[in-house]
C-alpha positions as CSV (number, residue, x, y, z in Angstrom):
1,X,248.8,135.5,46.3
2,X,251.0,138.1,44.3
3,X,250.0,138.5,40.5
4,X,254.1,137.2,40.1
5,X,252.9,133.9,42.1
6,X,249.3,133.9,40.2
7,X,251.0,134.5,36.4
8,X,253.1,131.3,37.3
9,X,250.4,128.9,38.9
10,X,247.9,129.3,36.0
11,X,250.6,128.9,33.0
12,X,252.1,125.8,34.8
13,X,248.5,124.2,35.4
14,X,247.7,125.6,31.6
15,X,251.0,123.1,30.6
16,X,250.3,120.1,32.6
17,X,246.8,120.2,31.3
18,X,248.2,120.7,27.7
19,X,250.8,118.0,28.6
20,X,248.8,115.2,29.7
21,X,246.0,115.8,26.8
22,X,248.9,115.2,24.0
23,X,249.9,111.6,26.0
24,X,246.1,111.1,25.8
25,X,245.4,112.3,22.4
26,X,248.7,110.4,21.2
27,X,246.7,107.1,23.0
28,X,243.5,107.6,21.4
29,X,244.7,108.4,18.1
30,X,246.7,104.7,17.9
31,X,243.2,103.1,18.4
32,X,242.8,104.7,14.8
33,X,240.0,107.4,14.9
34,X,240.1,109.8,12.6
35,X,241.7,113.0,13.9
36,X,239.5,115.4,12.7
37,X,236.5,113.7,14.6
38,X,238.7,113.4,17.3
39,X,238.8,117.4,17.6
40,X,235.2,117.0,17.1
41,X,234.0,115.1,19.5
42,X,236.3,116.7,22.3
43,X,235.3,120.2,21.2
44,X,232.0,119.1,21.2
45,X,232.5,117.9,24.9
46,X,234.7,120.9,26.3
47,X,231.9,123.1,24.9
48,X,229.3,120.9,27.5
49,X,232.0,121.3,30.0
50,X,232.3,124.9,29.9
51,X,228.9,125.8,28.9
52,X,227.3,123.7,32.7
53,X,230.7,125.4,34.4
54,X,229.7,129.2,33.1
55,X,226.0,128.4,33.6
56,X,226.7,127.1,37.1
57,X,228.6,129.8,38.4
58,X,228.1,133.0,36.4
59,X,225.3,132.4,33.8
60,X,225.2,136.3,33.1
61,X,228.8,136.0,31.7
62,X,228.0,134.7,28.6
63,X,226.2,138.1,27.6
64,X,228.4,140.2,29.6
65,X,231.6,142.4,27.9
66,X,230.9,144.4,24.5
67,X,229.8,143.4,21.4
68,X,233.3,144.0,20.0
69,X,235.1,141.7,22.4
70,X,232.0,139.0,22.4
71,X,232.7,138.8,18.3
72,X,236.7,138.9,18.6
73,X,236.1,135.9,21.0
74,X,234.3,133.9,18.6
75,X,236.6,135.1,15.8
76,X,239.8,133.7,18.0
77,X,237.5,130.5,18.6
78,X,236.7,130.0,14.2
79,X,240.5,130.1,14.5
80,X,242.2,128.6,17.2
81,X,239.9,126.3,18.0
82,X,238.4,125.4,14.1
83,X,240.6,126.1,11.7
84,X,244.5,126.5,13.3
85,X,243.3,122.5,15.1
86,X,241.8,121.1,11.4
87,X,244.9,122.7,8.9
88,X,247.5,121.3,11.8
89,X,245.8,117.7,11.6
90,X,246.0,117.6,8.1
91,X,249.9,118.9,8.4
92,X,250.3,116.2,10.3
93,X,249.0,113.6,8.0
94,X,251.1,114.8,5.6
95,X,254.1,115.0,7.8
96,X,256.1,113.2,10.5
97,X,255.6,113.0,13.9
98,X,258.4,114.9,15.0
99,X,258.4,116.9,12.2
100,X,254.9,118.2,13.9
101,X,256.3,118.3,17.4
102,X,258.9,120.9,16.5
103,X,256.9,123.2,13.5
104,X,253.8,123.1,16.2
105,X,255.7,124.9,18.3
106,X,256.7,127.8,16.4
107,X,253.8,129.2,17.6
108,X,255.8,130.7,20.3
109,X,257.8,132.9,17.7
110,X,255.1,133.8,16.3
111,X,253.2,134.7,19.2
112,X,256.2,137.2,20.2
113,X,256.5,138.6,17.1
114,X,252.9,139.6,17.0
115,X,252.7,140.8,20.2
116,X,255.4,143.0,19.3
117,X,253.0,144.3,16.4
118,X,249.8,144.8,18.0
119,X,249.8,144.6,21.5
120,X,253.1,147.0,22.1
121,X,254.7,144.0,24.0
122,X,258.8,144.7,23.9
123,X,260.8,142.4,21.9
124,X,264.5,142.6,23.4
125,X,267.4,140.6,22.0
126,X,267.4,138.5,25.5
127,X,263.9,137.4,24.5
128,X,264.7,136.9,21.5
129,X,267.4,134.3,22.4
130,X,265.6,132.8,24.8
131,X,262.9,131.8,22.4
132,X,265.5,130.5,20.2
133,X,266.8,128.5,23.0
134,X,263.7,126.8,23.3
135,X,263.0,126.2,20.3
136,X,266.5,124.6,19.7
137,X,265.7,122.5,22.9
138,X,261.8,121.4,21.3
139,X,263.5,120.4,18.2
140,X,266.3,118.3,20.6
141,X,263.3,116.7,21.9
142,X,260.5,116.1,19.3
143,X,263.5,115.0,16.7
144,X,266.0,112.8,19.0
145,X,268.6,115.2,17.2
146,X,268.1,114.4,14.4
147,X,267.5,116.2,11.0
148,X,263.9,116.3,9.7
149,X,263.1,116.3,6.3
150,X,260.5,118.8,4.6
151,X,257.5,117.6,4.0
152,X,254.4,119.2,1.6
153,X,252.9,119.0,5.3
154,X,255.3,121.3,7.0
155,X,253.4,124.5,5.3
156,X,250.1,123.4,7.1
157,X,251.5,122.8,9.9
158,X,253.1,126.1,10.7
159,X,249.6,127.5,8.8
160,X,247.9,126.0,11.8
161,X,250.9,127.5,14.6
162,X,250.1,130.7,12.9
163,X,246.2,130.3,13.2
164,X,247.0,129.1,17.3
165,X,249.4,132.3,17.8
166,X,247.0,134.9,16.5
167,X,244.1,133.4,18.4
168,X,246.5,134.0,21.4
169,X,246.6,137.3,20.3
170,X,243.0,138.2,20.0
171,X,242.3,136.4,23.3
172,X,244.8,138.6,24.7
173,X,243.6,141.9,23.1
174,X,239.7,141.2,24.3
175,X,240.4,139.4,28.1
176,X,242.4,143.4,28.5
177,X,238.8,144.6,27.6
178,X,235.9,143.7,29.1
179,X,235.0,140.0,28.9
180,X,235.6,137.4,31.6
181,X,238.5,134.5,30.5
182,X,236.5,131.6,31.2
183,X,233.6,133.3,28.2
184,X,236.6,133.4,26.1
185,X,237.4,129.6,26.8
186,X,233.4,129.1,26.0
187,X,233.7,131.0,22.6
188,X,236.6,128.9,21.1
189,X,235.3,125.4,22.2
190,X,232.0,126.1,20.9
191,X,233.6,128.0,18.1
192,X,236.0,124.8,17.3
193,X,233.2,122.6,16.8
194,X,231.1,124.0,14.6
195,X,233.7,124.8,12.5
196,X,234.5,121.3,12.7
197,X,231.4,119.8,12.0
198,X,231.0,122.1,8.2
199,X,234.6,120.8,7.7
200,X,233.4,117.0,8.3
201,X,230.3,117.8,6.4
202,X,232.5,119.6,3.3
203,X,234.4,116.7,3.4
204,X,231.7,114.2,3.1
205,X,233.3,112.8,6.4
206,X,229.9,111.6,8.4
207,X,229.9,112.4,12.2
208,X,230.6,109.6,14.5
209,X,231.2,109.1,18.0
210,X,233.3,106.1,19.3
211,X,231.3,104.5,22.4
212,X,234.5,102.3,22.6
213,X,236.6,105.1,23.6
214,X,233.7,107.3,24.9
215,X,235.9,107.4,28.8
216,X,238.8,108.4,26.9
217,X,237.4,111.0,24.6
218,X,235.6,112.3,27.6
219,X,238.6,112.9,29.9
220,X,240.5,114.4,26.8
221,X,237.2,116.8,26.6
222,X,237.8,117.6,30.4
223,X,242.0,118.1,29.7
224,X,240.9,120.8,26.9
225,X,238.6,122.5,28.8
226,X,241.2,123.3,31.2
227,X,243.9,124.2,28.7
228,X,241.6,126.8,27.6
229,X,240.5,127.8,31.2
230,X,244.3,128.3,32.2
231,X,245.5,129.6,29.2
232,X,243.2,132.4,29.2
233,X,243.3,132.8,32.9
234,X,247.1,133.3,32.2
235,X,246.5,135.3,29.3
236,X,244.2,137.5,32.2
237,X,247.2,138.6,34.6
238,X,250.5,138.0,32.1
239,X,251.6,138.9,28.5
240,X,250.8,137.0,25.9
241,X,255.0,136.7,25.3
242,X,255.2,135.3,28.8
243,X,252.4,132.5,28.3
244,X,253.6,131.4,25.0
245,X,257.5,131.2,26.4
246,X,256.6,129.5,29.9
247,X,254.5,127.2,28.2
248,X,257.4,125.9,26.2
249,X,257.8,123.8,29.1
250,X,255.2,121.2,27.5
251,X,257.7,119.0,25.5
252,X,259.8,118.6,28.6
253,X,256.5,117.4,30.9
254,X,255.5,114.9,28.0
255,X,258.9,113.4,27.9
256,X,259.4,112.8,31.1
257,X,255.3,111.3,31.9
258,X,256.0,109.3,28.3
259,X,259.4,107.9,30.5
260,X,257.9,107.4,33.6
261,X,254.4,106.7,32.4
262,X,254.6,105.1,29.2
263,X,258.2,103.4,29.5
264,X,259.4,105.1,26.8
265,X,263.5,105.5,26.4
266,X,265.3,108.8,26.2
267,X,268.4,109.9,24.5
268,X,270.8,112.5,25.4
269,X,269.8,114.9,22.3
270,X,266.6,114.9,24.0
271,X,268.3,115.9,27.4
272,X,270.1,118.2,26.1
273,X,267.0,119.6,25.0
274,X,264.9,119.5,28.2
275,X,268.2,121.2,29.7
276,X,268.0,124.1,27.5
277,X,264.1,124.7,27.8
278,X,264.4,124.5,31.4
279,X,267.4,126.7,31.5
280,X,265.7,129.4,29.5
281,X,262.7,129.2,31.6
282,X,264.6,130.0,34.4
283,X,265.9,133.2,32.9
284,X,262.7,133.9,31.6
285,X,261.5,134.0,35.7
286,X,264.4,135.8,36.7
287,X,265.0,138.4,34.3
288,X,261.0,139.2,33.9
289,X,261.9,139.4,30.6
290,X,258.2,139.2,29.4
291,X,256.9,140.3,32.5
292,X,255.2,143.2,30.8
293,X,251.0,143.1,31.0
């Protein structure tokens, strides 16, 4: 398989994963847990998935690479997998749903941009469009077209887009180094939830797991191990701008499993939308616009 084909199989199985664990999350949550111990409990459980996966196969990975990339690992896991997951929650508490689905996803500028800064990545105008494109096309999507209001929660929820791009970054920066993706995916589960737990115990907020929802909570567990498996796995053979961009592609997959899934109703702002995402992924492809490693 060509490193072209290999870049493209891991960031589309890295999206569907993503994909099918927001429908999922977006299911659980309406049973009304409490978000936070949501991202508890399934970093908890992505932490047991990776740690009998790593153990299983490699168990000398865990104390393989340096101790510089071992400790940016865990730094990217305190915060893309703590503190980016708990200061986006409480954004969206303090938000709207679509004003989330849109902010969230500046994450993708950002990501771009700091590539650009630290890892030398080339930031043309082309890419610089095509970003916007899709970001035009997320907001189509997550807003039905409409106009979204600020909200006090806005500022935590780009806060926490911020926190998930430069965690990106890091994973990027490290993987180039000397330790194996799937240590990296380790890091930031395990990472996530202790960070989690000292925010639950800050809080006051006692830990709890839901043995009504224990299937559910599992399988979204099993869906986040693999987003992190695949997104660092992508992250291994392609640029962080490429990842970021093809993975823009997630509010298009959710729309069309919420429609065909869920029975939910689409408008054309919204197909407008999934038009110009697709559109700029395409060019993205073609162009090898952010084809650089």
């Amino acid at each position: 398989m060509t490193k072209f084909s290999l870049k493209f199989q891991y960031v589309s199985l890295f999206s569907i994963s993503w994909s099918l664990n927001i429908i999922l999350t977006r299911i659980i949550l309406q049973r009304g847990i409490d978000p936070i111990q949501l991202a508890f409990q399934t970093l908890v459980g992505s932490t047991i998935f990776l740690a009998i996966f790593l153990l299983a196969t490699n168990p000398k990975s865990l104390i393989s690479g340096s101790k510089k990339s071992i400790f940016g690992a865990i730094i990217s896991g305190v915060i893309g997998g703590g503190l980016a997951n708990i200061v986006s929650n409480i954004g969206l508490n303090l938000s709207t749903a679509a004003n989330y689905g849109f902010l969230i996803k500046t994450s993708t500028a950002f990501v771009v941009l700091l590539a650009y800064l630290f890892l030398k990545e080339s930031l043309s105008r082309l890419k610089v469009i095509l970003v916007a494109t899709m970001l035009l096309g997320s907001y189509l999507i997550s807003t039905k077209g409409k106009l979204i209001l600020p909200q006090i929660g806005d500022i935590f929820i780009l806060l926490g887009a911020l926190g998930f791009a430069v965690a990106t970054i890091i994973n990027k920066a490290v993987i180039k180094k000397d330790i194996l993706p799937n240590v990296v995916s380790f890091y930031r589960a395990l990472m996530g939830a202790i960070v989690s737990v000292l925010f639950l115990v800050v809080t006051k907020n006692m830990i709890s797991f839901n043995t009504e929802l224990l299937f559910l909570i599992i399988l979204s567990s099993f869906l986040q191990s693999l987003i992190y498996v695949y997104l660092n796995k992508t992250l291994s053979v392609a640029s962080a701008s490429y990842t970021t961009i093809m993975s823009m592609a997630v509010p298009v997959i959710v729309l069309l499993i919420s429609v065909i899934f869920l029975k939910e109703l689409f408008i054309l702002p919204q197909i407008i939308g999934a038009i110009l995402i697709i559109g700029a992924g395409i060019m993205t492809q073609k162009t090898k616009v952010a084809h650089h490693d």
